[in-house]
N, C-alpha and C positions, 0 to 999 in steps of 0.2 A: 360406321367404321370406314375409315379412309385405307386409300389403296396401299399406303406404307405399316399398317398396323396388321395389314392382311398378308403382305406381300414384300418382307423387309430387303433394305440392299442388299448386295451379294457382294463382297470385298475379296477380290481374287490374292491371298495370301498363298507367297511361294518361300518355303524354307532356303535361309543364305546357305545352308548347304548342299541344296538343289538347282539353285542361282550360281555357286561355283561349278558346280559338276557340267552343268548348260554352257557357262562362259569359259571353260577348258576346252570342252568339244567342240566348241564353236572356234576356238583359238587353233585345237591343233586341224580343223578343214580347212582353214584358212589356209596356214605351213604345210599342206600336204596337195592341197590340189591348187597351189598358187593363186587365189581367190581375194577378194575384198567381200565381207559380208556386209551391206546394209540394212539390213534390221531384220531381227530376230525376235517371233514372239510365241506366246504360247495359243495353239489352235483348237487343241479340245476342249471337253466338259467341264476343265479348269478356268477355262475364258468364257464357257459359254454359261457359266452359274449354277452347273448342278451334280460336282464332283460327288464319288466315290472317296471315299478312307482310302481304296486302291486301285484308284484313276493313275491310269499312263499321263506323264511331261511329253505334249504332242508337238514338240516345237519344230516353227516352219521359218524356213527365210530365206532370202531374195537375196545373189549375189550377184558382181562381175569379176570378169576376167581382163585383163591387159588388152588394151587394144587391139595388138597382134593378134589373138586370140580369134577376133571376129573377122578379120582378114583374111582365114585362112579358106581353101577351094573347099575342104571335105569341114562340114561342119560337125563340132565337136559334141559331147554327149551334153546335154542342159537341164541335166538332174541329178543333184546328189543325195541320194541315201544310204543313212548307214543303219547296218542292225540294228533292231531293237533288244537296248541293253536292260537290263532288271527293268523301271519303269519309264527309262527312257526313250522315247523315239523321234528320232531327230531327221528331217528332211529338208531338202530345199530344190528354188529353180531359177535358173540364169534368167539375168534381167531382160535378155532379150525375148526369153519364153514368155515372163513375167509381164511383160508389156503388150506382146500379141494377147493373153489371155486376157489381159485389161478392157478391149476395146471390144471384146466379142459381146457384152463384157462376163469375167469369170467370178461367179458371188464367193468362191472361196476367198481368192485373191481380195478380193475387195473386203471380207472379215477380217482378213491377217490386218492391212492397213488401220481397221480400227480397234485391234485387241485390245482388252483393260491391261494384259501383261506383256509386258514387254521386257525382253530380256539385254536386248542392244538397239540401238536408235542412232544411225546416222544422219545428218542433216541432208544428205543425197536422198532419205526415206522421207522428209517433208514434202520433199517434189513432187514424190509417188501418192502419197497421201491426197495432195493439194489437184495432182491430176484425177486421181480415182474419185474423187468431189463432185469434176465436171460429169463423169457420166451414169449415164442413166439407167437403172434396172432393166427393166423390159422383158420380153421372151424370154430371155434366157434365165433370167434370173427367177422369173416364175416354174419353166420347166426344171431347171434345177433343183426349187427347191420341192416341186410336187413329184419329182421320181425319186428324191431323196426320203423324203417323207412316207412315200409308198413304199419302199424296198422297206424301210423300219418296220413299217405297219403289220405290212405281212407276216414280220419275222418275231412282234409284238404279243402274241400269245402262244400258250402251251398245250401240249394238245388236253392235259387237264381243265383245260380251259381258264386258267389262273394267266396273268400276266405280267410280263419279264417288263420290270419297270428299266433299266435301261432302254432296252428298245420301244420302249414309249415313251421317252424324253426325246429319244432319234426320232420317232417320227410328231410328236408335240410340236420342238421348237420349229421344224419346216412349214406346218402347219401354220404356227404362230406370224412366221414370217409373210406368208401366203395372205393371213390378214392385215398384217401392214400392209401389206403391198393394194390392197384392196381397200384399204380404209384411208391411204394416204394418198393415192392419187399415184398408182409405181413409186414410190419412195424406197429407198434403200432401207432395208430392215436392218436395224442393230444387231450387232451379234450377240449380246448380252440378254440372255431369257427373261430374268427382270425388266428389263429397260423395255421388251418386245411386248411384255403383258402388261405392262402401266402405257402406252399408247396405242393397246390395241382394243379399250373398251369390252373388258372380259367381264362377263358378270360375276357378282360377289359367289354364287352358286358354284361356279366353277374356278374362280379363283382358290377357294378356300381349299378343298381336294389336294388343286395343284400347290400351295403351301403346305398344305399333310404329305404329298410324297417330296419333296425338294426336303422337306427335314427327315423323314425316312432313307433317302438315299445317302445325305450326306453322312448317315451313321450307318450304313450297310454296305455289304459289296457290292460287285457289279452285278453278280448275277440274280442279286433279289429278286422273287416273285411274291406276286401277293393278289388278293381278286380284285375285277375288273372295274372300273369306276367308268359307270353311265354316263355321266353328265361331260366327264373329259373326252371320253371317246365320242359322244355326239359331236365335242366340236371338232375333233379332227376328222374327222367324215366329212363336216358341214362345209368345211373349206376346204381338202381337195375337192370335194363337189363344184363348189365354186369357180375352182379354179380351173376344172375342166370345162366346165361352162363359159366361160371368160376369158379367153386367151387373151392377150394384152400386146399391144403392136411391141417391135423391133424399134431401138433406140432412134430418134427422128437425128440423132446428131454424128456425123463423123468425125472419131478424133485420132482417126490415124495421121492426120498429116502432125499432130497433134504429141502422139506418141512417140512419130521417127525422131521429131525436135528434140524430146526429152532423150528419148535415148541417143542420141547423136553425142550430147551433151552431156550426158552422165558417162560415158565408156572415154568420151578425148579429153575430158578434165577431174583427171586423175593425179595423186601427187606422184 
């Protein structure tokens, strides 16, 4: 049995009436904090392959402001969030946050650039994309994803001892990544949990599991429980183990000079 009969795609479908409701909200921040948004996409379990029936719309994106904007002595606030509305939650961060987090670099930031959904795409979002390319995972993107993984973990079973399969997809997919990262030579992990478990050489013993709960969640709620499956929890053990065994160097490349050019460039060629 091949990895596609075991482990089928994942086709991020978003209803066009939750694609207008996103593309409103994103219209009226725009008209309210004088903004340009460059690309808007969706950042949860909806991008990541393993919705809920009633999974939150986590949509994140990278804006600018007017050049004068950046000009100013007292720097301005470079984060907008608005309430979470019924299942919408919608946030973002000024391109100039957006680009210092780049270079650290920040694996969030770097997932939004490859979401499968997208909700708005400006061509000034190529650039970010085509720079978040150059650089390279490393430390940070390993400790991220292993204190990510561990806060899940922890919060992964009941005291019944039964386990809250969201929070074991929270800490799985960081997990998952922790093996790309280890099997690919620091490679960037996809943010796509399919895409993470077809190149990370998962055995069919534990594939198979992880396609019984990915079809279990996507017909239950968020707070399903259900008893604990051995063979998945070994591998998530097995790799943060790893990964605290194996710290991995800091990016060998500097690309802040790299970063000021793009941003220099994106905030004075504006229409």
């Amino acid at each position: 049995m091949n990895f596609d009969e075991v482990m089928p795609d994942y086709v991020p479908e978003i209803a066009p009436s939750v694609r207008e409701e996103v593309m409103a909200s994103l219209h009226q921040i725009e008209q309210e904090h004088g903004i340009e948004i460059l690309f808007a996409v969706e950042s949860g379990s909806r991008a990541w392959g393993f919705p809920s029936p009633d999974s939150d719309y986590d949509v994140r994106f990278v804006y600018r402001h007017r050049l004068d904007w950046y000009l100013s002595l007292t720097p301005g606030r470079d984060v907008i969030e608005l309430p979470i509305s019924d299942d919408l939650d919608v946030n973002g961060w000024d391109l100039r946050k957006a680009l210092n987090l780049l270079t650290k670099p920040n694996p969030t930031l770097l997932e939004w650039l490859v979401s499968p959904v997208r909700y708005l795409w400006r061509e000034e979002a190529d650039e970010l994309a085509a720079f978040a390319r150059q650089i390279e995972a490393g430390l940070s993107c390993q400790q991220h994803y292993l204190n990510l993984g561990r806060n899940s973990w922890k919060r992964a079973m009941n005291d019944d001892g039964s386990t809250r399969y969201k929070r074991l997809f929270y800490a799985l997919r960081p997990a998952m990544a922790l093996r790309w990262m280890r099997l690919h030579e620091n490679g960037k992990p996809p943010m796509n949990f399919q895409a993470l478990c077809q190149g990370c050489a998962v055995p069919a013993s534990v594939l198979e599991p992880i396609r019984e709960l990915l079809h279990l969640k996507s017909r239950s709620r968020e707070q399903q429980s259900g008893p604990p499956i051995p063979t998945v929890n070994e591998l998530i053990e097995t790799e943060f183990a790893h990964a605290e065994a194996m710290t991995l160097p800091k990016p060998g490349t500097d690309v802040h000079e790299q970063a000021e050019a793009l941003f220099r460039k994106l905030v004075k060629t504006q229409v």
